[in-house]
PQR file with spaces between the fields and no chain letter, atoms N, CA, C, O and H, PARSE charges and radii, in Angstrom:
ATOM       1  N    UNK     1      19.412    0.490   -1.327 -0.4000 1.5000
ATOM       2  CA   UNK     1      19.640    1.558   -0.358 -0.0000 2.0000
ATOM       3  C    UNK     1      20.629    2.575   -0.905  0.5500 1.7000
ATOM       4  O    UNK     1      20.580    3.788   -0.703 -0.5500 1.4000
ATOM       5  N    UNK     2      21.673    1.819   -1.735 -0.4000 1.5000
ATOM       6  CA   UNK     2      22.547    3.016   -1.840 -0.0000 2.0000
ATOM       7  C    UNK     2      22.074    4.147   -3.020  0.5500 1.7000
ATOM       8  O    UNK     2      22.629    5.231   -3.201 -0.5500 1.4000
ATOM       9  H    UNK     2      21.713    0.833   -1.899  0.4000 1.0000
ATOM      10  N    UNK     3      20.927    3.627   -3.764 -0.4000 1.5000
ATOM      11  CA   UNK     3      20.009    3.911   -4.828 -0.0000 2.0000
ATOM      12  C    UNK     3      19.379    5.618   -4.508  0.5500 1.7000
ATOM      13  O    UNK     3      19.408    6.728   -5.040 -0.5500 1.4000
ATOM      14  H    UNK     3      20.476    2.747   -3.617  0.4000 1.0000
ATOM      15  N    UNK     4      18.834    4.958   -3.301 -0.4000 1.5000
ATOM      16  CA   UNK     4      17.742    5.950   -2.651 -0.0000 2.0000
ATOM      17  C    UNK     4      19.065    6.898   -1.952  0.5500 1.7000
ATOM      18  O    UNK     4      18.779    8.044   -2.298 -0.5500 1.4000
ATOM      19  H    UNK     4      18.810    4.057   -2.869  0.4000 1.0000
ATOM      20  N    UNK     5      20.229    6.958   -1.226 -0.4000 1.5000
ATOM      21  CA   UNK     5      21.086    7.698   -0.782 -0.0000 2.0000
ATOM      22  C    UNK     5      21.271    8.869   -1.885  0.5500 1.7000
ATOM      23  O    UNK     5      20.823   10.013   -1.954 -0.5500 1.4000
ATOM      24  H    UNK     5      20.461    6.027   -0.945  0.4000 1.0000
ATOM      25  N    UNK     6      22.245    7.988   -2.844 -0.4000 1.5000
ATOM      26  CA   UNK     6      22.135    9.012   -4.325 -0.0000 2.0000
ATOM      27  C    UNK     6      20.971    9.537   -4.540  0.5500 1.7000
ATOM      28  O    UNK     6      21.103   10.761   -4.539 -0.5500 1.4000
ATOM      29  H    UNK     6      22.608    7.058   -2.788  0.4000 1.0000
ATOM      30  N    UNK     7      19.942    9.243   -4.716 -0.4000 1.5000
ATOM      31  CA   UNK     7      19.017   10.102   -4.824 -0.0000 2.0000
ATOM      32  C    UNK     7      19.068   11.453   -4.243  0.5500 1.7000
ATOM      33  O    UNK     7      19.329   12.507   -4.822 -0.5500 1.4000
ATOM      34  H    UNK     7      19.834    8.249   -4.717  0.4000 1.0000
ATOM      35  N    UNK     8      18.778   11.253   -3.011 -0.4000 1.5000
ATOM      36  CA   UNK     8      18.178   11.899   -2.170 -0.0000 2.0000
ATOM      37  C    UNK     8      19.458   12.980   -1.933  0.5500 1.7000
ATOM      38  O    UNK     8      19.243   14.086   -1.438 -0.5500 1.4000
ATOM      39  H    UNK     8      18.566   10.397   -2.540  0.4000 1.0000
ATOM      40  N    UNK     9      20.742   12.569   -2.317 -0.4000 1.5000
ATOM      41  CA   UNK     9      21.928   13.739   -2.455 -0.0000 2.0000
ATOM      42  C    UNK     9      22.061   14.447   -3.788  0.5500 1.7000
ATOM      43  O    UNK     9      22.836   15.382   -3.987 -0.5500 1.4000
ATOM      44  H    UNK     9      20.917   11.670   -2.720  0.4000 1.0000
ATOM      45  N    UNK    10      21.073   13.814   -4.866 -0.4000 1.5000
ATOM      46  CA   UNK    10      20.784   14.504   -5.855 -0.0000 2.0000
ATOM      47  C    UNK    10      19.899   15.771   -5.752  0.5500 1.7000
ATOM      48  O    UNK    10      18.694   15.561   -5.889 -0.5500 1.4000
ATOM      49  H    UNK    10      20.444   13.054   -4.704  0.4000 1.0000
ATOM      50  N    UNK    11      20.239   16.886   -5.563 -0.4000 1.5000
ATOM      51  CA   UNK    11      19.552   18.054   -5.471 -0.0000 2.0000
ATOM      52  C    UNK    11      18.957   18.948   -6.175  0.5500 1.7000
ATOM      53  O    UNK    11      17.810   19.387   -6.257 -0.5500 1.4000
ATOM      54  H    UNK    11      21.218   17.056   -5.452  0.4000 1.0000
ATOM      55  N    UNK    12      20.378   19.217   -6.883 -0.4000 1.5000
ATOM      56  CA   UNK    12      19.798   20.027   -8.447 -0.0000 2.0000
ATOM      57  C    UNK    12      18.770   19.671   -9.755  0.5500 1.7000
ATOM      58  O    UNK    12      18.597   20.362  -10.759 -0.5500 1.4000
ATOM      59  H    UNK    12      21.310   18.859   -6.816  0.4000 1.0000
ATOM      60  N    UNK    13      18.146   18.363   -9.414 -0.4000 1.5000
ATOM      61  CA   UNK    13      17.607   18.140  -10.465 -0.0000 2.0000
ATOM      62  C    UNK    13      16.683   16.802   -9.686  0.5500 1.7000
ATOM      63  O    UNK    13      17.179   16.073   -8.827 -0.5500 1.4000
ATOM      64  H    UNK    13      18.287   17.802   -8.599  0.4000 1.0000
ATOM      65  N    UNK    14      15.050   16.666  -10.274 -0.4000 1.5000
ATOM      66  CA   UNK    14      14.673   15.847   -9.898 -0.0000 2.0000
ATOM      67  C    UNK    14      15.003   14.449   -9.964  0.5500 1.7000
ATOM      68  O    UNK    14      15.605   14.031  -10.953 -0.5500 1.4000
ATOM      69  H    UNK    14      14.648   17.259  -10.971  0.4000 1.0000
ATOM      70  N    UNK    15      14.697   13.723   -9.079 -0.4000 1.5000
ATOM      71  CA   UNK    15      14.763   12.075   -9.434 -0.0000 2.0000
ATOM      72  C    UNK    15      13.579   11.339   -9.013  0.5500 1.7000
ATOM      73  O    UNK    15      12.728   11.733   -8.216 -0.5500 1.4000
ATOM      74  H    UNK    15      14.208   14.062   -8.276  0.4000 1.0000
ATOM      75  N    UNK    16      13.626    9.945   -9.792 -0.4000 1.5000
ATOM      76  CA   UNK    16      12.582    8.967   -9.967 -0.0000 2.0000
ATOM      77  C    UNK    16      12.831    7.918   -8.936  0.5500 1.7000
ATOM      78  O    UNK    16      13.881    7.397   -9.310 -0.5500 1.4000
ATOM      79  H    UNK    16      14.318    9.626  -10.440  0.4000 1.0000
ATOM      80  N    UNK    17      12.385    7.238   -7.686 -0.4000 1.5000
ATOM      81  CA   UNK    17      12.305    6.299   -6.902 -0.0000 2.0000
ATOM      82  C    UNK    17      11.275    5.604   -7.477  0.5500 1.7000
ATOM      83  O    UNK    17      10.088    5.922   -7.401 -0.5500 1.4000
ATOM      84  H    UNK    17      11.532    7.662   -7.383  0.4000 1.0000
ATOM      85  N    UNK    18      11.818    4.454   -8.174 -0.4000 1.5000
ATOM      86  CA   UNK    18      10.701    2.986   -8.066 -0.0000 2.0000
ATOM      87  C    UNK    18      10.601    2.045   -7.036  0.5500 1.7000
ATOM      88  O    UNK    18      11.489    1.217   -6.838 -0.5500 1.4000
ATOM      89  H    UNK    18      12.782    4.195   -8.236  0.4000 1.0000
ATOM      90  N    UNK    19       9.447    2.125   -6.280 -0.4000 1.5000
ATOM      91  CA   UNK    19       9.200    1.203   -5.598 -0.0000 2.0000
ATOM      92  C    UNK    19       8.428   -0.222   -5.575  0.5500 1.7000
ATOM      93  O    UNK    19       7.210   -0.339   -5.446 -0.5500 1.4000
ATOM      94  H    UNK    19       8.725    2.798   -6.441  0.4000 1.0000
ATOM      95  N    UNK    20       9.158   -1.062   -5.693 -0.4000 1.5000
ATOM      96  CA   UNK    20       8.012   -2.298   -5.641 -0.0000 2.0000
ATOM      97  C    UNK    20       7.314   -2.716   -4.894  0.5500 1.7000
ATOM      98  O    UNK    20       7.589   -3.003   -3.729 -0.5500 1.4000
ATOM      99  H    UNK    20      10.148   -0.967   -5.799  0.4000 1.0000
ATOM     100  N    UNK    21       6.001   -2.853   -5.585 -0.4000 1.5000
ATOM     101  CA   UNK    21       4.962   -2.996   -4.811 -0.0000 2.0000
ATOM     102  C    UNK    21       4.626   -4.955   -4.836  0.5500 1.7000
ATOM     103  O    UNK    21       4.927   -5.847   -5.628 -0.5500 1.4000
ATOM     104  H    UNK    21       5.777   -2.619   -6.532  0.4000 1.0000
ATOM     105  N    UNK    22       4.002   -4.918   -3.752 -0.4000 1.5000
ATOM     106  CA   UNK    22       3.958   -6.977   -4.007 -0.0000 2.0000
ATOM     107  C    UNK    22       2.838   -6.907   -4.782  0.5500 1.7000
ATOM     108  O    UNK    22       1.879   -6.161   -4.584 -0.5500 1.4000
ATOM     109  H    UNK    22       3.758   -4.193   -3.109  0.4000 1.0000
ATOM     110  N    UNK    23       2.949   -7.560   -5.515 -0.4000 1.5000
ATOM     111  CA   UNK    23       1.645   -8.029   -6.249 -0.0000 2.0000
ATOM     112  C    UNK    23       1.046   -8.732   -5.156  0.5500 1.7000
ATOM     113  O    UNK    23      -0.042   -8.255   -4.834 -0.5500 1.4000
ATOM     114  H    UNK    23       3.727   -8.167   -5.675  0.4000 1.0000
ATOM     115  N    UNK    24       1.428   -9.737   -4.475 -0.4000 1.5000
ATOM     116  CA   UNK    24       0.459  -10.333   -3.600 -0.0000 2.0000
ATOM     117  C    UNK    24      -0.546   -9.709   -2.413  0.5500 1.7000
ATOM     118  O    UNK    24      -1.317  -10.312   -1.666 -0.5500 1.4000
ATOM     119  H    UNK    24       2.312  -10.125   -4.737  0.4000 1.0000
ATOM     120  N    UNK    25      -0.321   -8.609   -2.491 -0.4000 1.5000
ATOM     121  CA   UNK    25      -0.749   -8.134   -1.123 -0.0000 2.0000
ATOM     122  C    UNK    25      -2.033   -7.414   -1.906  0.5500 1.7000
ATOM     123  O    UNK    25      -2.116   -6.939   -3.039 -0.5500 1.4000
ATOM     124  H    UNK    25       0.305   -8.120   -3.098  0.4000 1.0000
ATOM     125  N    UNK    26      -3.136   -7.552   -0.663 -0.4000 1.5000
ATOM     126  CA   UNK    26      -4.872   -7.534   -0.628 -0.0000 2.0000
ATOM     127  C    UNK    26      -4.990   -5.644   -0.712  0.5500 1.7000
ATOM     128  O    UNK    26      -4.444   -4.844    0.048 -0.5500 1.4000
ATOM     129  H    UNK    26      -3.069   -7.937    0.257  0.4000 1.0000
ATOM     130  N    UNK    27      -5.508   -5.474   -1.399 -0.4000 1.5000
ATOM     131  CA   UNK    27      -6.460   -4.416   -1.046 -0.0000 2.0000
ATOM     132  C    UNK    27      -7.379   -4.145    0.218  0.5500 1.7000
ATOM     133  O    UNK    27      -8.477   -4.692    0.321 -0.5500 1.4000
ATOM     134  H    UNK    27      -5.952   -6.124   -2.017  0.4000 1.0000
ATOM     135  N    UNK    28      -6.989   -3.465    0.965 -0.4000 1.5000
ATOM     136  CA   UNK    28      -7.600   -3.224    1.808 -0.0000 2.0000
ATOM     137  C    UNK    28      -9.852   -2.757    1.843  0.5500 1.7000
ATOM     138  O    UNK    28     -10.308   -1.862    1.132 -0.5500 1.4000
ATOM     139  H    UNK    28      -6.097   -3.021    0.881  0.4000 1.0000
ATOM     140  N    UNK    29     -10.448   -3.326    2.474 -0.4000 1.5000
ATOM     141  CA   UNK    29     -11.629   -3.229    2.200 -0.0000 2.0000
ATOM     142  C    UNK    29     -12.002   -1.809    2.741  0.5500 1.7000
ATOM     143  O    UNK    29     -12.043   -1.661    3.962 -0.5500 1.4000
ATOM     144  H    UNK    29     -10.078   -4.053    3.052  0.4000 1.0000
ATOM     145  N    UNK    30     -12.249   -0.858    1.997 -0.4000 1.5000
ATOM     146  CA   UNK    30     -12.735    0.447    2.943 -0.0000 2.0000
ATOM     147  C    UNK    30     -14.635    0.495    2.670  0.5500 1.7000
ATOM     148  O    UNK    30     -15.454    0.506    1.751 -0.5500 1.4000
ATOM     149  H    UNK    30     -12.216   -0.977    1.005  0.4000 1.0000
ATOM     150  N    UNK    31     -14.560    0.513    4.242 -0.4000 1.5000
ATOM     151  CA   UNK    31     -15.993    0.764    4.620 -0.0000 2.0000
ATOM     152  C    UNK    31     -16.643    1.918    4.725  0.5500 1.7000
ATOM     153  O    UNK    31     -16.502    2.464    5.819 -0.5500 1.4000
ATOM     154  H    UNK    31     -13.895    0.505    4.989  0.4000 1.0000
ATOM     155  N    UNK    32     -17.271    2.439    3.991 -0.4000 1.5000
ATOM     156  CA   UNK    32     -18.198    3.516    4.356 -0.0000 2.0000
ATOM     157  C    UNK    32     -19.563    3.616    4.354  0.5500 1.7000
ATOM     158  O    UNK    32     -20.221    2.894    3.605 -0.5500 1.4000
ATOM     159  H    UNK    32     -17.386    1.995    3.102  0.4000 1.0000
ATOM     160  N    UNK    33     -20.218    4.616    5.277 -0.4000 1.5000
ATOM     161  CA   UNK    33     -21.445    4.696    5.533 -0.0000 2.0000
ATOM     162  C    UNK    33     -22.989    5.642    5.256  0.5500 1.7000
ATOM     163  O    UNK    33     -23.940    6.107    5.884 -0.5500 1.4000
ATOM     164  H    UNK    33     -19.683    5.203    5.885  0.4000 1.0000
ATOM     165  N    UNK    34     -22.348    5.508    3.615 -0.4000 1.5000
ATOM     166  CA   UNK    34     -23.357    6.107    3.181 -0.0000 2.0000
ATOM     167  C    UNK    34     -24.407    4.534    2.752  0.5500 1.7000
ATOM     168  O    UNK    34     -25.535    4.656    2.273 -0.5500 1.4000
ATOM     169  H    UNK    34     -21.575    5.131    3.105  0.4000 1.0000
């Protein structure tokens, strides 16, 4: 948290947020109807 604070008071210059993602978690099934 205090990561993303600094960040986000970083102004003058871009910054990089890594977020972790779970490996465990499903892909969602998207349905479409063609």
């Amino acid at each position: 948290k205090d990561a993303l604070k600094a960040a986000v008071q970083e102004t003058n210059k871009p910054t990089i947020i890594n977020v972790m993602i779970s490996s465990s978690a499903q892909r969602k099934q998207q349905d479409f109807d063609w």
